[in-house]
C-alpha positions in Angstrom: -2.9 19.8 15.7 -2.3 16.9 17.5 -4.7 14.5 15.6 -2.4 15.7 12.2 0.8 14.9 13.7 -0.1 11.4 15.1 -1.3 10.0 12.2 1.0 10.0 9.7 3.1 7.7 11.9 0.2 5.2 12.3 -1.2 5.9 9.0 1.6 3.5 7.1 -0.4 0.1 8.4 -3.5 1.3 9.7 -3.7 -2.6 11.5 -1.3 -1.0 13.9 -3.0 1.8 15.1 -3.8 -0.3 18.8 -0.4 -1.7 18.7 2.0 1.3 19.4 2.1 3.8 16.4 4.8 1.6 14.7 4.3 3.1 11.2 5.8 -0.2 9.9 5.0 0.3 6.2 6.8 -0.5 3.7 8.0 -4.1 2.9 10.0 -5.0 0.1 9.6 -8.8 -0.1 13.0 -9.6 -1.3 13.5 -11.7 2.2 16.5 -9.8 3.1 17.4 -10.1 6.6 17.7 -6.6 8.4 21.6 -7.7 9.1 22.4 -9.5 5.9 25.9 -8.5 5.1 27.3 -7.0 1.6 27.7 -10.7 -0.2 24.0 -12.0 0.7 22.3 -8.2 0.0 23.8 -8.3 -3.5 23.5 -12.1 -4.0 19.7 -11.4 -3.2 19.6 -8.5 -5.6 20.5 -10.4 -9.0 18.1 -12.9 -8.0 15.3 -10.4 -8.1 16.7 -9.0 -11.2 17.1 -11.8 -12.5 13.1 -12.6 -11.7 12.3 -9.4 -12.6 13.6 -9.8 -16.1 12.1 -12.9 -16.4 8.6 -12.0 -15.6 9.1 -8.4 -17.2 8.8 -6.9 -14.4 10.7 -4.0 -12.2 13.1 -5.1 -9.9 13.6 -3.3 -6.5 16.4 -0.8 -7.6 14.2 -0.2 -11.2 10.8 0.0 -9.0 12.2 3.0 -6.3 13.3 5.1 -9.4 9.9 4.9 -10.4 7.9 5.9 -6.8 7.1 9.2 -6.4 9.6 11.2 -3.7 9.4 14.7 -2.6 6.1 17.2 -2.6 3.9 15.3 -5.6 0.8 17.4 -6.0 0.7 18.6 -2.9 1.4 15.7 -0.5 5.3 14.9 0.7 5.7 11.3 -0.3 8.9 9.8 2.2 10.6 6.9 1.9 10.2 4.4 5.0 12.8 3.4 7.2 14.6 -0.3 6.3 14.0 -1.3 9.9 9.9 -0.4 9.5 9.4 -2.7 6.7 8.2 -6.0 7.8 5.4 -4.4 10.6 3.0 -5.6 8.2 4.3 -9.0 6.6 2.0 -11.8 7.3 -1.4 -10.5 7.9 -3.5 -13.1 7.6 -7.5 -12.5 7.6 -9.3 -14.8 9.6 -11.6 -15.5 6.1 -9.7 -17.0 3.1 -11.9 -14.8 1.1 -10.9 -11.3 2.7 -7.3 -12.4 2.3 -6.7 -9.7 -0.2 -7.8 -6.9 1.4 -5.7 -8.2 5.0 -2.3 -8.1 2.7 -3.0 -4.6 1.4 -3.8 -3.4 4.8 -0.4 -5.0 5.8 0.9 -2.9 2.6 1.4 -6.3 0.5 -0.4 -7.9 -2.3 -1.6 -11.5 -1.1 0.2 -12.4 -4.6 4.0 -12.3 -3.6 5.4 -9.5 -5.5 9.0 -9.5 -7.2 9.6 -6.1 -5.3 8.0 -3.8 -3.7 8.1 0.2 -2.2 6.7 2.3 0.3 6.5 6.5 1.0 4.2 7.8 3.4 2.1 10.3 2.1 1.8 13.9 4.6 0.0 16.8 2.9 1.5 20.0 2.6 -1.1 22.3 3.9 -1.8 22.7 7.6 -5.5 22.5 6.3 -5.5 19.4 5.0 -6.2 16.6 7.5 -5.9 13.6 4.7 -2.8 11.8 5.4 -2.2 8.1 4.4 0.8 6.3 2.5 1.1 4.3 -1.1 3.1 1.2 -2.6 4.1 -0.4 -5.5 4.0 -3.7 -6.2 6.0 -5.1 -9.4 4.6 -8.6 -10.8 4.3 -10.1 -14.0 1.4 -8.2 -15.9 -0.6 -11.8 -15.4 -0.4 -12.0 -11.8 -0.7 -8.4 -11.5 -4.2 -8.6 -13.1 -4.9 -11.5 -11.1 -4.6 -9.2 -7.8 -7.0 -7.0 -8.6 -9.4 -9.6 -9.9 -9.2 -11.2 -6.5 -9.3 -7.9 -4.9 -12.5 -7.3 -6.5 -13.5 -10.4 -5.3 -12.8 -9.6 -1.3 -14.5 -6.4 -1.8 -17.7 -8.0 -2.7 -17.5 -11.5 -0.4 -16.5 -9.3 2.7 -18.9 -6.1 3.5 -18.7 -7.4 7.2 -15.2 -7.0 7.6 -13.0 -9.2 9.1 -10.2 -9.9 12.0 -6.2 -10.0 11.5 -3.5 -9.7 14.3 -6.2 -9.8 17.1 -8.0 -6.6 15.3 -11.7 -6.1 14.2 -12.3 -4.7 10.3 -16.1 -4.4 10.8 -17.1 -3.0 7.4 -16.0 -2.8 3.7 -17.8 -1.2 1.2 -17.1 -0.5 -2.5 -16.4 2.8 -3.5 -16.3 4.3 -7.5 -12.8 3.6 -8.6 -11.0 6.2 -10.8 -10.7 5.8 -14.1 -7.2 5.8 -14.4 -4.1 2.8 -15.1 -5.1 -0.2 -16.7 -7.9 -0.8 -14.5 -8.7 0.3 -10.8 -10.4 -0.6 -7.4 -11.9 1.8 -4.6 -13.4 1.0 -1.2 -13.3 1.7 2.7 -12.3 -0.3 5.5 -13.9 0.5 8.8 -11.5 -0.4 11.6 -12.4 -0.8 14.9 -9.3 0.5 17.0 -10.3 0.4 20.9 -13.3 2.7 20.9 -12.9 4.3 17.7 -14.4 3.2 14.4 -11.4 4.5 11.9 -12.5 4.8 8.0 -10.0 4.0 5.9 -10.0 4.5 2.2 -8.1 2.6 -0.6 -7.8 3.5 -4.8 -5.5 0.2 -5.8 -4.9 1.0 -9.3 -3.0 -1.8 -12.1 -0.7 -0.1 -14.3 0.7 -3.1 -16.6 2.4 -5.2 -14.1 2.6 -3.2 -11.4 0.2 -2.5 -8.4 -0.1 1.3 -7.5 -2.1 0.9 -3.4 -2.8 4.3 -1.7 -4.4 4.1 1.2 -6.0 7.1 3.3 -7.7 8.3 6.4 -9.3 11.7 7.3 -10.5 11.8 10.9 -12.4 15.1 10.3 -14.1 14.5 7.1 -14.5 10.7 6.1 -15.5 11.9 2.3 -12.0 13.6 1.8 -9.6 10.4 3.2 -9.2 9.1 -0.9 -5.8 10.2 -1.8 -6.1 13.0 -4.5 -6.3 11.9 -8.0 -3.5 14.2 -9.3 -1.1 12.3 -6.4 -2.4 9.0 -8.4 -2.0 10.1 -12.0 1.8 12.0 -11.0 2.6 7.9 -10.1 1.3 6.4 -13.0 3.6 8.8 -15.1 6.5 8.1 -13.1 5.6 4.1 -14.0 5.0 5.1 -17.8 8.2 6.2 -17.9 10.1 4.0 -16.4 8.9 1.9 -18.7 10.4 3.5 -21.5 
């Protein structure tokens, strides 16, 4: 079906839909430059440990032993290539308020994480249509709680949407949040891509200090583009765990 094998590749940053079916997802915002050599990769990685352990929080190595890989309750969750990563740095909303929601699209928190990690998220079955991808996001528990608090926020102050990168996010609406993590956040984006009004639907859960985002889409059935619950609770485990 073509509409199934199109969209996992744009489903990483829905913002790029119009722009060429980059899936530019995942961004780990340790700064790294793509051709940073041996010395400067691992002179950048004991400075995020070393923030990491200051803040109590995962740092990049800790945080990709903890997200899902592999077929996770019935969706294949992929790692993203190094070279997609940044596609979505920098997305800034045309509203201050609605700045949260234009980082999560962009598969950031608008609170500069200590690390971060990307899969894309394919289901299994032919006869699923839900595709969509997840991130994690490793702060200090305080600014992790702080993210969703102004997430909330944007949810509420925006239900007209919003423009980033020359694109047109006409609607956001609230949507129940699972009862699952710490605390957690549900609502759909409506993106206006060319001629086509694309739902997209986010469950941003807080475990501790870290920020589970999984974002969806469903092009056939608008009430089924959530990510499944079981995907959600099999990540929250992995992050207990890792823990210790």
């Amino acid at each position: 079906m073509k509409l199934r094998r199109a969209l996992p590749i744009a489903a990483v940053i829905p913002a790029l839909l119009a722009l060429s079916a980059c899936s530019g997802e995942s961004k780990e915002s340790d700064g790294k430059k793509p051709n940073a050599s041996a010395k400067e990769t691992q002179s950048a990685e004991q400075k995020e440990a070393a923030e990491a352990k200051r803040l109590g929080a995962f740092d990049g190595k800790a945080l990709e032993k903890a997200a899902i890989t592999g077929m996770t309750a019935g969706f294949d969750a992929k790692k993203i290539a190094k070279a997609e990563v940044e596609a979505g740095r920098g997305m800034e909303a045309d509203k201050k308020a609605c700045q949260p929601l234009a980082s999560l699209i962009g598969g950031f928190t608008h609170v500069p994480a200590v690390s971060t990690v990307h899969r894309s998220l394919q289901p299994g079955k032919a006869s699923n249509a839900t595709v969509g991808s997840m991130w994690l996001a490793s702060h200090s528990e305080a600014n992790a709680t702080r993210v969703m608090k102004e997430l909330r926020t944007a949810v509420t102050e925006c239900p007209k949407g919003f423009k980033t990168l020359g694109l047109t996010y006409g609607k956001v609406e609230n949507l129940p949040a699972p009862k699952l993590g710490d605390e957690a956040v549900g609502y759909r984006i409506t993106g206006d891509i060319g001629k086509q009004k694309v739902p997209m639907t986010y469950t941003v859960v807080r475990s501790g200090g870290v920020i589970a985002a999984f974002y969806g889409v469903n092009m056939l059935d608008t009430k089924k583009a959530a990510i499944p619950e079981p995907v959600i609770t099999a990540q929250l485990e992995r992050i207990a765990s890792a823990k210790g």
